[in-house]
DSSP file (Angstrom, degrees, kcal/mol; ACC not computed):
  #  RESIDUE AA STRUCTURE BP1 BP2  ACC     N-H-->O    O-->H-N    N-H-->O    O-->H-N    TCO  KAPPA ALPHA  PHI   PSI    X-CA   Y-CA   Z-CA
    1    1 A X              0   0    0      0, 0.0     2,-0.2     0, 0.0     0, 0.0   0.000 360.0 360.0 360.0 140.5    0.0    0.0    0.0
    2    2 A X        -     0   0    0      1,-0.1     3,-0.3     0, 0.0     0, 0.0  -0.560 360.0-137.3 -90.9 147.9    1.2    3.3   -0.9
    3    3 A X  S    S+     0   0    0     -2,-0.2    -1,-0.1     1,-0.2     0, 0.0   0.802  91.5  71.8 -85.1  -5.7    0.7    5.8    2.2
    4    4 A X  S    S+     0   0    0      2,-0.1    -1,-0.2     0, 0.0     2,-0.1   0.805  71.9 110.7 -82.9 -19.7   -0.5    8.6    0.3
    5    5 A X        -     0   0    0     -3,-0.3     2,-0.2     1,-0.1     3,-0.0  -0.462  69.5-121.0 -63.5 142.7   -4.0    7.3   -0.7
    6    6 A X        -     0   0    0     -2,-0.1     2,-0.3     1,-0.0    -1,-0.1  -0.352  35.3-128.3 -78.3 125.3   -7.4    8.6    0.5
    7    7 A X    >   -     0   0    0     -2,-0.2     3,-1.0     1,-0.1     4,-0.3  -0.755  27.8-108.6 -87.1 150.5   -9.1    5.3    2.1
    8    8 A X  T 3  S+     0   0    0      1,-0.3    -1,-0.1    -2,-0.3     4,-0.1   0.352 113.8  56.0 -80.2 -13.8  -12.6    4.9    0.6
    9    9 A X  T 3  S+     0   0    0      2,-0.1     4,-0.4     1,-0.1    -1,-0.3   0.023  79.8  87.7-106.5  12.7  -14.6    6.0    3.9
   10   10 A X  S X> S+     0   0    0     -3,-1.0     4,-3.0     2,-0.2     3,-0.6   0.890  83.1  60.3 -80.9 -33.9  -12.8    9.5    4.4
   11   11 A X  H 3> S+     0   0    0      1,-0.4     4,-1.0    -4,-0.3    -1,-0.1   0.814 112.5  39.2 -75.7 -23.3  -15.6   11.1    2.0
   12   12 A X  H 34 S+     0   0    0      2,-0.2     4,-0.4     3,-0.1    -1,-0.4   0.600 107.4  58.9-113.9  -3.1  -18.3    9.9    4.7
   13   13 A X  H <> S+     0   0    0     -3,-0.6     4,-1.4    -4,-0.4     5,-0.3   0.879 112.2  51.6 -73.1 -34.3  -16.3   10.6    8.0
   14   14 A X  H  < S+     0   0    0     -4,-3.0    -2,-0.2     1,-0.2    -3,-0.1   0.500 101.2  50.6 -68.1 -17.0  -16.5   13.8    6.4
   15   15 A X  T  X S+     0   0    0     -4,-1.0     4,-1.5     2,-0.2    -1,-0.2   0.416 115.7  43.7 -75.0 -43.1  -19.9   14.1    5.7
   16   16 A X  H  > S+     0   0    0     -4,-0.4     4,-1.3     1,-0.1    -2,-0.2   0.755 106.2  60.6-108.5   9.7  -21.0   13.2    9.5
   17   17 A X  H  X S+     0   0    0     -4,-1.4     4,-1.4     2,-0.2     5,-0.2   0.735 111.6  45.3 -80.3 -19.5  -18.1   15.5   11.1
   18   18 A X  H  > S+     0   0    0     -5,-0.3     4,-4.8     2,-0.2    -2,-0.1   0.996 116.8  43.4 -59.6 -57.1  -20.2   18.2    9.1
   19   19 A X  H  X S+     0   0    0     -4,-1.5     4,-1.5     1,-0.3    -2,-0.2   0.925 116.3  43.7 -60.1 -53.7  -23.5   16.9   10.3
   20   20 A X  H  < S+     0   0    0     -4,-1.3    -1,-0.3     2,-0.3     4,-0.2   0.819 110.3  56.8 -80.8 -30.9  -22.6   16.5   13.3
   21   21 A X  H >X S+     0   0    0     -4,-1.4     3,-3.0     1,-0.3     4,-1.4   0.991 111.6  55.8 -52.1 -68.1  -20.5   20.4   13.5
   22   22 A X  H 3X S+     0   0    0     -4,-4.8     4,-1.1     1,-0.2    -2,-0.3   0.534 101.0  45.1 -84.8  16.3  -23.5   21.5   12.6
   23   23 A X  H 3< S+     0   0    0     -4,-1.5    -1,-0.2     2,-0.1    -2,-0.2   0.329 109.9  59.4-105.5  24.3  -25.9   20.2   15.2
   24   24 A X  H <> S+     0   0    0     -3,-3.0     4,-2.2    -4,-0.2    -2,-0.2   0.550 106.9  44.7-109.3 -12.4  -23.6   21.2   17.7
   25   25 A X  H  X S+     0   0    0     -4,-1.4     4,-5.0     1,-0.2     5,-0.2   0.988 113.8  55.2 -80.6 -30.4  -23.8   24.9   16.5
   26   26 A X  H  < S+     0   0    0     -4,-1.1     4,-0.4     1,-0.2    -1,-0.2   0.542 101.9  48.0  41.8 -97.2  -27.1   24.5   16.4
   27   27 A X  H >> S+     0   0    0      2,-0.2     4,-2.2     3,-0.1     3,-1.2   0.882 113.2  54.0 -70.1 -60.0  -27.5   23.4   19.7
   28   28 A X  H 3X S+     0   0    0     -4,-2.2     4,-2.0     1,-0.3     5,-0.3   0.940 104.0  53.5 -59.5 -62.6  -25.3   26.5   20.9
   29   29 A X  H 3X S+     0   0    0     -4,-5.0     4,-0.8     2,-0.2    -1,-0.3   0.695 104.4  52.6 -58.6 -16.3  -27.2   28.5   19.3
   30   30 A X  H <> S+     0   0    0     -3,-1.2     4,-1.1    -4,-0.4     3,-0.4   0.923 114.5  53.0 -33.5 -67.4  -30.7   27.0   21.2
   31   31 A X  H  X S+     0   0    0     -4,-2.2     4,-1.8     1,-0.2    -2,-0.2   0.769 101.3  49.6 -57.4 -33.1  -28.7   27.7   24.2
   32   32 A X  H  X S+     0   0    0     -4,-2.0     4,-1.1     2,-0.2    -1,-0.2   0.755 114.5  50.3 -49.6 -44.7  -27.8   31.2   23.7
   33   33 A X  H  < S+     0   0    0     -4,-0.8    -2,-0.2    -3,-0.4    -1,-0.2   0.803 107.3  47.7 -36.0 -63.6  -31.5   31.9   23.0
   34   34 A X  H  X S+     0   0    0     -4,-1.1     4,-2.6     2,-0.3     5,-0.3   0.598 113.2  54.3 -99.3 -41.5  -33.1   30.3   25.9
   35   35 A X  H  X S+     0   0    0     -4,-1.8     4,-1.6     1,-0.2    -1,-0.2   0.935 111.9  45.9 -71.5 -17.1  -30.2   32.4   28.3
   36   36 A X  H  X S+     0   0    0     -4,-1.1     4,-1.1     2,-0.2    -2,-0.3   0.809 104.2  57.4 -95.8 -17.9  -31.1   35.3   26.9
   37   37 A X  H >4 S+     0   0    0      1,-0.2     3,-1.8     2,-0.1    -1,-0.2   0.998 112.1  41.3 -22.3 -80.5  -34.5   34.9   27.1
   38   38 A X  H 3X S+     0   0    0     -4,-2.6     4,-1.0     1,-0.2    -2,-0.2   0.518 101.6  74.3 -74.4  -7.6  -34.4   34.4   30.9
   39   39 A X  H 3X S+     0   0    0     -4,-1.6     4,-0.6    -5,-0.3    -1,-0.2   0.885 102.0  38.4 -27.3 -50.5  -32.1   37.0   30.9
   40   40 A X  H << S+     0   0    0     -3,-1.8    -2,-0.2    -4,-1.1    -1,-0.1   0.542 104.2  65.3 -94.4  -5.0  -34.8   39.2   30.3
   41   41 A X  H  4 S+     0   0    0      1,-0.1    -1,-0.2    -5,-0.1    -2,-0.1   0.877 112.6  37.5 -69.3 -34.9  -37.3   37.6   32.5
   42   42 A X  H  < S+     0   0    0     -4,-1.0    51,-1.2    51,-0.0    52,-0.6   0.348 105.4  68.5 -88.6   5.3  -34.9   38.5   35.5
   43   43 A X  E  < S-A   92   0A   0     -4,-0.6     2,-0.3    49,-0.2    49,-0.3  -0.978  71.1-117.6-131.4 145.1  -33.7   41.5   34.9
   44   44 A X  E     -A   91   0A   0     47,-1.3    47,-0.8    -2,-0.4     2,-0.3  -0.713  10.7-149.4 -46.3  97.1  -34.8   45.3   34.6
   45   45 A X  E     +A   90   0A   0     -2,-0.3    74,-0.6    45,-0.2     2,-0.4  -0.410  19.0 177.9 -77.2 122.0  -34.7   47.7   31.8
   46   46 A X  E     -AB  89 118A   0     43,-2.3    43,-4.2    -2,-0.3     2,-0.4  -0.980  27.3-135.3-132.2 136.9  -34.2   51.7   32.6
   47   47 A X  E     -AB  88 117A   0     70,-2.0    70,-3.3    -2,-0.4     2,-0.2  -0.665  25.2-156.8 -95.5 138.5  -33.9   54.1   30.0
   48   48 A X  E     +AB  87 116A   0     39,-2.1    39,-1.0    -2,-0.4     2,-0.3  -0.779  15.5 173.9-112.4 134.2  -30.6   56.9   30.8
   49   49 A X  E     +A   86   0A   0     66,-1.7    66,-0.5    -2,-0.2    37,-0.2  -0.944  48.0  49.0-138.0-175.3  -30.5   60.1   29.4
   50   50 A X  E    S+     0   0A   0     35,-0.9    -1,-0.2    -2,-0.3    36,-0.2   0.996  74.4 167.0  58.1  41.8  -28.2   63.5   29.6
   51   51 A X  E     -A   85   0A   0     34,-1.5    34,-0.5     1,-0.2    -1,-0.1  -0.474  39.0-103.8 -78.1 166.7  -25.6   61.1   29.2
   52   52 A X        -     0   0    0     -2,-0.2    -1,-0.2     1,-0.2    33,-0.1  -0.277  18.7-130.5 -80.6-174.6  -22.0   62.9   28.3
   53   53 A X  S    S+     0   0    0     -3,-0.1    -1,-0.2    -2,-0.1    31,-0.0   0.647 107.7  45.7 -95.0 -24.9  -20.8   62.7   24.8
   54   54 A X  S    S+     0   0    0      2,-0.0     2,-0.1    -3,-0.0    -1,-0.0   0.432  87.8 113.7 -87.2   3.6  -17.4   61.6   25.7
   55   55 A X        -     0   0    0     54,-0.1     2,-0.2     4,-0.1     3,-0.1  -0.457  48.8-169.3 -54.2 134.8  -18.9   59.1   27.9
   56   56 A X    >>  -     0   0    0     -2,-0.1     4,-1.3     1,-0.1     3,-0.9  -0.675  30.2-107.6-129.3 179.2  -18.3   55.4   26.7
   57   57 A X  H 3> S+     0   0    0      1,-0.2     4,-2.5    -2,-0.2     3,-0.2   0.946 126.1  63.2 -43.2 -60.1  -20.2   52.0   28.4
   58   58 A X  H 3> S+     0   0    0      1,-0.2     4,-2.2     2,-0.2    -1,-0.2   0.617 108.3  45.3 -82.0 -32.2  -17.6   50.8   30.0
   59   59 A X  H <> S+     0   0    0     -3,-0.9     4,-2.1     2,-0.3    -1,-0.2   0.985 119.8  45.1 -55.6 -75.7  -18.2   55.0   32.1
   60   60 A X  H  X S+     0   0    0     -4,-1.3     4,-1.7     1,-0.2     5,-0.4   0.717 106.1  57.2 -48.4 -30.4  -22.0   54.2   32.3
   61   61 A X  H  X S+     0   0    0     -4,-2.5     4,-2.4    -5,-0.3    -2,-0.3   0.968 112.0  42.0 -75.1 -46.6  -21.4   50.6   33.5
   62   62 A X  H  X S+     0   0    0     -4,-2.2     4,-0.9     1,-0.2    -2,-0.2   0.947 112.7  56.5 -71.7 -22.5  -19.3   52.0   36.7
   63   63 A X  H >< S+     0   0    0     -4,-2.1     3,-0.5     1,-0.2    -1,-0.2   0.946 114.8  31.8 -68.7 -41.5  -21.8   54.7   37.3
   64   64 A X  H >X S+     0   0    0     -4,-1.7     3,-4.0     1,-0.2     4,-0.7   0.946 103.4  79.5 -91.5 -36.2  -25.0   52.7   37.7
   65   65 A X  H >< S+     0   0    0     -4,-2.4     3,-1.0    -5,-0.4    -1,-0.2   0.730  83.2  66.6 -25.4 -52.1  -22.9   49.5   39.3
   66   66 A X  T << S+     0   0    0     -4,-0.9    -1,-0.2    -3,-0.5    -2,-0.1   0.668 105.0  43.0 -48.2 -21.4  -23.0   51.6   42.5
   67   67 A X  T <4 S-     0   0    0     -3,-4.0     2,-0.2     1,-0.3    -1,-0.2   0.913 126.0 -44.7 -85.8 -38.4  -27.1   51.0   42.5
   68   68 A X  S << S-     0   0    0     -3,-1.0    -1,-0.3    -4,-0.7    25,-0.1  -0.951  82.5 -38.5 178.2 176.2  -27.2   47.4   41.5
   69   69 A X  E     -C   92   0A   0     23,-0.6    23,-1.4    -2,-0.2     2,-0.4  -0.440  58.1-159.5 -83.8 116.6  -26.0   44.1   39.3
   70   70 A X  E     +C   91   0A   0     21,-0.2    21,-0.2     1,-0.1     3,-0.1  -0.916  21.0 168.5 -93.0 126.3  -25.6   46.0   35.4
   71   71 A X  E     +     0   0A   0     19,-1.2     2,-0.3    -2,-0.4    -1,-0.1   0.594  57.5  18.6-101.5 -26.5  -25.8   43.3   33.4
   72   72 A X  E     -C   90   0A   0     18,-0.5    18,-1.7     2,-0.0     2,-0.4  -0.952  52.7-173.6-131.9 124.9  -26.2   45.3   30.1
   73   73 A X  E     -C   89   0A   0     -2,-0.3     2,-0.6    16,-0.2    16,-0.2  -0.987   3.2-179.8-115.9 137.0  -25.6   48.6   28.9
   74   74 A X  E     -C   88   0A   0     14,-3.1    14,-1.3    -2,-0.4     2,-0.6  -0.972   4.1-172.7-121.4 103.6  -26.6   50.3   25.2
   75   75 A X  E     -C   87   0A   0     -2,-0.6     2,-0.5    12,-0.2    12,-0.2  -0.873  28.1-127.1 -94.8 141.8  -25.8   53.9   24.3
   76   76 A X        -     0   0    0     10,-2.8    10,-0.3    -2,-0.6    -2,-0.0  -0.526   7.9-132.4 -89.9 137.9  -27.4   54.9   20.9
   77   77 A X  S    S+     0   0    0     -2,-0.5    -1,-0.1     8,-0.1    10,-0.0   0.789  88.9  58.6 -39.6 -43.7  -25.2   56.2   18.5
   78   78 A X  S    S-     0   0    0      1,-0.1     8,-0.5     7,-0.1     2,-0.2  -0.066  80.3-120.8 -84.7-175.8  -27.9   59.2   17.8
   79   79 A X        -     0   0    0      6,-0.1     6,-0.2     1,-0.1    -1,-0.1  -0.689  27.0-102.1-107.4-178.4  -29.3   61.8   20.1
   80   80 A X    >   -     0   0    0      4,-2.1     3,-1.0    -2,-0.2     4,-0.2  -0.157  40.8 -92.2 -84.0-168.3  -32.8   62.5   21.1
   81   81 A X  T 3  S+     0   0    0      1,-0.3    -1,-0.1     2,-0.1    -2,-0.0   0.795 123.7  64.0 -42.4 -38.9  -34.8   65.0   20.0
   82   82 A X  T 3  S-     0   0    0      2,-0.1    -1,-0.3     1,-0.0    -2,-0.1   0.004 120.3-109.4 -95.2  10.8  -33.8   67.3   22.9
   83   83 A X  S <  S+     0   0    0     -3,-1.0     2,-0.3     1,-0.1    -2,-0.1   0.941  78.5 138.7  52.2  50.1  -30.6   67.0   21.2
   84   84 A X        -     0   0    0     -4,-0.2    -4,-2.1   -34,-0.0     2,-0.3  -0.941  57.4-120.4-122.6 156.4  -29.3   64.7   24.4
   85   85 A X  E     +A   51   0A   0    -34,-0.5   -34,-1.5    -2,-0.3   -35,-0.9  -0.756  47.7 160.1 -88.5 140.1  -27.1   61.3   24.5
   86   86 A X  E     +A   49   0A   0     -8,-0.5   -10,-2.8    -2,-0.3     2,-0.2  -0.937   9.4 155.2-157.8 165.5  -29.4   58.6   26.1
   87   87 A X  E     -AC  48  75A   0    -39,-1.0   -39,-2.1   -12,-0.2     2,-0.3  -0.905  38.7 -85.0 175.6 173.6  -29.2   54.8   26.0
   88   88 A X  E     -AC  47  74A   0    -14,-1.3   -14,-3.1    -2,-0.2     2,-0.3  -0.667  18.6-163.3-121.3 135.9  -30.5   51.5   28.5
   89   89 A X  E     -AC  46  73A   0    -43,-4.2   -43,-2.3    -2,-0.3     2,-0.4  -0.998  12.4-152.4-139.8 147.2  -29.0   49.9   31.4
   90   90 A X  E     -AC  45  72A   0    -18,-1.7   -19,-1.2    -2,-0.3   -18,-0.5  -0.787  16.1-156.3-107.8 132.6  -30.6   46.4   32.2
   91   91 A X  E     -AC  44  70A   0    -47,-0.8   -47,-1.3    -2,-0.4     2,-0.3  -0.980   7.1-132.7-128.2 148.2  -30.2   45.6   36.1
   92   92 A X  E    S+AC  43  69A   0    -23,-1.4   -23,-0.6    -2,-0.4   -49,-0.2  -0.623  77.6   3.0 -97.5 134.2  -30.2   42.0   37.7
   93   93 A X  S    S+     0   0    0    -51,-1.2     2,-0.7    -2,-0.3    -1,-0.2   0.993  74.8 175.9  64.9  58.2  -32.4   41.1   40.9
   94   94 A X        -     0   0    0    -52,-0.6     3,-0.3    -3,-0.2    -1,-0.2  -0.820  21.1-172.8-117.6 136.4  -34.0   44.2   41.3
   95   95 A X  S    S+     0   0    0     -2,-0.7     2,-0.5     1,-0.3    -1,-0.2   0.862  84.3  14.2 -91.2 -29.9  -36.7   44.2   44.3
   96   96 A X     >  -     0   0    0      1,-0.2     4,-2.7     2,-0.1    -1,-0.3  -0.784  51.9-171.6-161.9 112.3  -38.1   47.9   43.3
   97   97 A X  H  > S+     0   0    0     -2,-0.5     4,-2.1    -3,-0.3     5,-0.3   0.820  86.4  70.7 -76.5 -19.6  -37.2   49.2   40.2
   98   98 A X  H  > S+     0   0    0      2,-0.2     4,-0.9     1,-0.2    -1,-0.2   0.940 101.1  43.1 -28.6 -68.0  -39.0   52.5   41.9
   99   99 A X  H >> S+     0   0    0      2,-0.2     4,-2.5     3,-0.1     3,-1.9   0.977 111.2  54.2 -65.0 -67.7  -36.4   53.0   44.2
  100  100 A X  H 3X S+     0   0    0     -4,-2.7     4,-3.2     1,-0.3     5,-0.3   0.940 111.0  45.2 -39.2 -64.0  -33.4   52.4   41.6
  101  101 A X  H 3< S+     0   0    0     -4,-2.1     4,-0.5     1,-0.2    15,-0.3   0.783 109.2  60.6 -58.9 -17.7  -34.5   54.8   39.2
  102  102 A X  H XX S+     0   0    0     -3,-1.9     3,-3.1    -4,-0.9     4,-0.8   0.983 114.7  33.4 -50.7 -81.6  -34.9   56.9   42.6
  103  103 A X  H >< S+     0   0    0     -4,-2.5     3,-4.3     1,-0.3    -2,-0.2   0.976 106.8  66.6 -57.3 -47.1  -31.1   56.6   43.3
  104  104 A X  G >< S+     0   0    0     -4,-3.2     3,-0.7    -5,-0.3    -1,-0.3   0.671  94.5  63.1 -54.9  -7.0  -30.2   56.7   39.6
  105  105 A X  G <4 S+     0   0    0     -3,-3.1    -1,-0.3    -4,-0.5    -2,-0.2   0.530  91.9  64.3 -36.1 -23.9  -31.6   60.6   39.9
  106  106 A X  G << S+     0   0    0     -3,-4.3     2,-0.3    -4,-0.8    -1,-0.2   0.019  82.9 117.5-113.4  23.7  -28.8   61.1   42.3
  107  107 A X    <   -     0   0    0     -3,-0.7     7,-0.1     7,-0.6   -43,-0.0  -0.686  38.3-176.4 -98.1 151.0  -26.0   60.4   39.2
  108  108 A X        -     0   0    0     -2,-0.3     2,-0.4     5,-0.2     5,-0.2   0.125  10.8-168.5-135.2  36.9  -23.8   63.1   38.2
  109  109 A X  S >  S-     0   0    0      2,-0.1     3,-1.1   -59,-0.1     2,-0.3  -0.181  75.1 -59.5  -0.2  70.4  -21.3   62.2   34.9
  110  110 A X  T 3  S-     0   0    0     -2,-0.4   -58,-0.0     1,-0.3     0, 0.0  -0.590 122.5 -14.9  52.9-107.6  -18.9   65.4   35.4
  111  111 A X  T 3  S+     0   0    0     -2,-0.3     2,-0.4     2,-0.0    -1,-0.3   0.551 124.4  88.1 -92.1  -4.9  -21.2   68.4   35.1
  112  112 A X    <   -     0   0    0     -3,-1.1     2,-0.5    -4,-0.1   -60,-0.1  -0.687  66.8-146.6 -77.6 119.1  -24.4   66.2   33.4
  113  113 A X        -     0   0    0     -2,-0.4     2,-0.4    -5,-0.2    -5,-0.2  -0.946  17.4-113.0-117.8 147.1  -26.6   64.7   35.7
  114  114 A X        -     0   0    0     -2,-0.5    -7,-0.6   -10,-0.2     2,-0.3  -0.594  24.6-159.3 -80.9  84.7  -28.2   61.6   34.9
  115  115 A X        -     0   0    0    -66,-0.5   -66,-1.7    -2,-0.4     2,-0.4  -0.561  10.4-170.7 -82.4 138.4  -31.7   61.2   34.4
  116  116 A X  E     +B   48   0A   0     -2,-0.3     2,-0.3   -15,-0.3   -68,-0.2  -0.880  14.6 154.2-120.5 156.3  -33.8   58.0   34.6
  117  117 A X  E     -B   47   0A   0    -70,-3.3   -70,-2.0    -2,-0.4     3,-0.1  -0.991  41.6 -83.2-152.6 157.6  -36.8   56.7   33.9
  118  118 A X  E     -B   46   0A   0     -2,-0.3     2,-0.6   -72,-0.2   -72,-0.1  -0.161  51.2 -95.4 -69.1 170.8  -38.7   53.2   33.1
  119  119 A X        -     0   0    0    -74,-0.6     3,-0.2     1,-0.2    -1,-0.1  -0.574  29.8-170.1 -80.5 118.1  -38.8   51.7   29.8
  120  120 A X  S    S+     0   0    0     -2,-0.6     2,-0.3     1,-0.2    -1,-0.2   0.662  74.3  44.0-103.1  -3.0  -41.8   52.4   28.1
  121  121 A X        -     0   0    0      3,-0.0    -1,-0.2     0, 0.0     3,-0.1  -0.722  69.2-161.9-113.1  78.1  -41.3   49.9   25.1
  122  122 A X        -     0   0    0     -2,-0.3    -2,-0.0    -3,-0.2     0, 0.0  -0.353  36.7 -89.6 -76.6 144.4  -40.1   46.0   25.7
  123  123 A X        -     0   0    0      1,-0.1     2,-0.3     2,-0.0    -1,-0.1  -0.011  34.8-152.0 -36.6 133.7  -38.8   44.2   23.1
  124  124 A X        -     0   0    0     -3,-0.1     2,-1.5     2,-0.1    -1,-0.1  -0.793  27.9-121.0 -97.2 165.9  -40.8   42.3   21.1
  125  125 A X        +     0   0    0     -2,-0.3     2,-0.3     2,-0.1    -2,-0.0  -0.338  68.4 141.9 -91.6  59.7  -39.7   39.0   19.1
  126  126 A X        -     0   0    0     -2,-1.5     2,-0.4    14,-0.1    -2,-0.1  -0.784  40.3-147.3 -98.8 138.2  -40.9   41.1   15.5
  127  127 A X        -     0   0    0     -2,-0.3    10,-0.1    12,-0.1    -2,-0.1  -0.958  22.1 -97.5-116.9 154.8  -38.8   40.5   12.8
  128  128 A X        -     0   0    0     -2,-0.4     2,-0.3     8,-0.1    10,-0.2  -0.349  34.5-148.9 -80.8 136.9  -38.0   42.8   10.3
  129  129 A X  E     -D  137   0B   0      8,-2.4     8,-2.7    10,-0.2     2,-0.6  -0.837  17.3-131.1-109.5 129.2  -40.3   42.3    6.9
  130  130 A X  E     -D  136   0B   0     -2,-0.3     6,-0.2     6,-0.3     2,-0.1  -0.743  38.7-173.9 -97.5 124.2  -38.5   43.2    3.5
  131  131 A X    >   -     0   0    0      4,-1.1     3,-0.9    -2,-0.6    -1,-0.1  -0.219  42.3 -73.0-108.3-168.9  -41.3   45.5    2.0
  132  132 A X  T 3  S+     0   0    0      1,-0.2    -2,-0.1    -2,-0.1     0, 0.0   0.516 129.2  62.5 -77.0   7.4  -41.4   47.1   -1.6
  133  133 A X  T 3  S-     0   0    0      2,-0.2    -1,-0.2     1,-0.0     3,-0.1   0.413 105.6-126.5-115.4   9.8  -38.9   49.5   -0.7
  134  134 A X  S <  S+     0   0    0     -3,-0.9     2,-0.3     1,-0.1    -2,-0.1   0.648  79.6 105.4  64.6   6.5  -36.1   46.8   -0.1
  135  135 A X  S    S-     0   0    0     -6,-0.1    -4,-1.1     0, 0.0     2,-0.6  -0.842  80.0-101.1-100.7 155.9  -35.5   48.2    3.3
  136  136 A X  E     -D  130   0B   0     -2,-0.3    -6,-0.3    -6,-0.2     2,-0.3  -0.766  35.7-172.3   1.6  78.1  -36.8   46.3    6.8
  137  137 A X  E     -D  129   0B   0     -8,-2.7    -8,-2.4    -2,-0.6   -10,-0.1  -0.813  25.5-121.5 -89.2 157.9  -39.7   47.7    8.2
  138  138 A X        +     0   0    0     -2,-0.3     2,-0.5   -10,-0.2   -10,-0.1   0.107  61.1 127.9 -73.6  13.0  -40.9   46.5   11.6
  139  139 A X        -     0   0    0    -10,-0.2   -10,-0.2     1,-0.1    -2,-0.1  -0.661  58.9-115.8 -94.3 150.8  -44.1   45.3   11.0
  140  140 A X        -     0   0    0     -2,-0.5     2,-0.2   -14,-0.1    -1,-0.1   0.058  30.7-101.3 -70.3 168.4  -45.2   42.3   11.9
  141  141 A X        -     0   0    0    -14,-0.0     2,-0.4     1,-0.0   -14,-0.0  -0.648  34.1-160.4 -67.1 151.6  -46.4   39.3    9.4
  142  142 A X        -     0   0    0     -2,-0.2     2,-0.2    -3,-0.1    -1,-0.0  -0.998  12.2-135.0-158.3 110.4  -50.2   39.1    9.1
  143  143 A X              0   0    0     -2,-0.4     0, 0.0     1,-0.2     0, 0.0  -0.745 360.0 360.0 -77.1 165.3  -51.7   35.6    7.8
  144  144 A X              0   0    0     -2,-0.2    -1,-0.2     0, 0.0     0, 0.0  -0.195 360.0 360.0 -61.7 360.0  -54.5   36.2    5.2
């Protein structure tokens, strides 16, 4: 036997290391889902404004740590209307989100202080529907 030949079975180990690759991403991704689900089953959403502009998360994550467990923070790239920086911080275990948004009044970013309030929109699982205008829009699917 020469060593350099391909044995007649490679072509179908290869075929179930595929199959099998992918039902382990798969899988991962299942898992990923389901923590972030219940992510959002335990934890609080508050919408931040009068954020700085040079401010970056990692700034907004120490400031609200002081209140309670941050598990997430988003600033949004644009401002609001009111021509302010604003963006969500997601808090773990919280017994009265009343009271947090209470202390988170009492933040002060350099000279900006730090307004809070609840979230007046939770995600929904909507996916974005490719209309006639080739962009996303957010409306949901409707059977007929």
């Amino acid at each position: 036997m020469d060593g350099g030949g391909s044995s007649p079975n490679q072509g179908g180990l290869t075929l179930i290391m595929q199959t099998i690759l992918m039902w382990i991403m798969a899988a991962r991704v299942t898992i990923l889902t389901l923590i972030s689900k219940k992510l959002e089953q335990v934890s609080s959403s508050v919408f931040v404004t009068n954020i700085p502009l040079d401010a970056t998360v990692r700034d907004v994550w120490k400031t609200c740590y002081h209140w309670g467990k941050v598990s997430n923070i988003y600033i949004a790239k644009r401002l609001s209307r009111s021509v302010y920086r604003f963006g969500f911080a997601r808090f773990l275990d919280v017994d009265d989100l009343n009271k947090l948004i209470l202390n988170l009044h009492t933040i002060w970013m350099g000279s900006f202080h730090i307004y809070a309030d609840f979230v007046r929109y939770n995600r929904s699982d909507r996916k974005p529907v490719v209309g006639n205008n080739q962009r996303g829009s957010l409306h949901e699917k409707r059977d007929v």
